[in-house]
N, C-alpha and C positions, 0 to 999 in steps of 0.2 A: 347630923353631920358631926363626924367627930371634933372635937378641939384640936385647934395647934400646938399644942403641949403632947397630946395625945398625936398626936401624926408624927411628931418629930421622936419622941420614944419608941414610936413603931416603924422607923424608918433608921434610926440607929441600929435597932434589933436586926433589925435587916440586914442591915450593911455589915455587923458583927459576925452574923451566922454563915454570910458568903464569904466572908475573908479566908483565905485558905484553900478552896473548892478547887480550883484551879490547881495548885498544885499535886492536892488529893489524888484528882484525878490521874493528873500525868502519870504519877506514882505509881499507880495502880495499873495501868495500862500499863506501862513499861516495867513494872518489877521493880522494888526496891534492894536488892542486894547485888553487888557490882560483880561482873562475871569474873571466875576466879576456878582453876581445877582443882579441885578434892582430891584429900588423901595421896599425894604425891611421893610421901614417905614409903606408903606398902605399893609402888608399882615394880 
């Protein structure tokens, strides 16, 4: 069995490496650059 020393270092790391995920994702899914028309100068 691991130690509680050991659990709770590996339960931090965890919690660490999720922070953020959620919005990653949305981000990703949805596109990060806000819709916008191009090049409006040469129409």
């Amino acid at each position: 069995m691991a130690s509680r020393t050991g659990r709770t270092r590996n339960a931090r790391k965890v919690r660490r490496s999720k922070k953020g995920k959620a919005r990653k994702r949305k981000e990703q899914n949805r596109g990060t650059t806000p819709k916008f028309s191009i090049h409006l100068d040469q129409a």
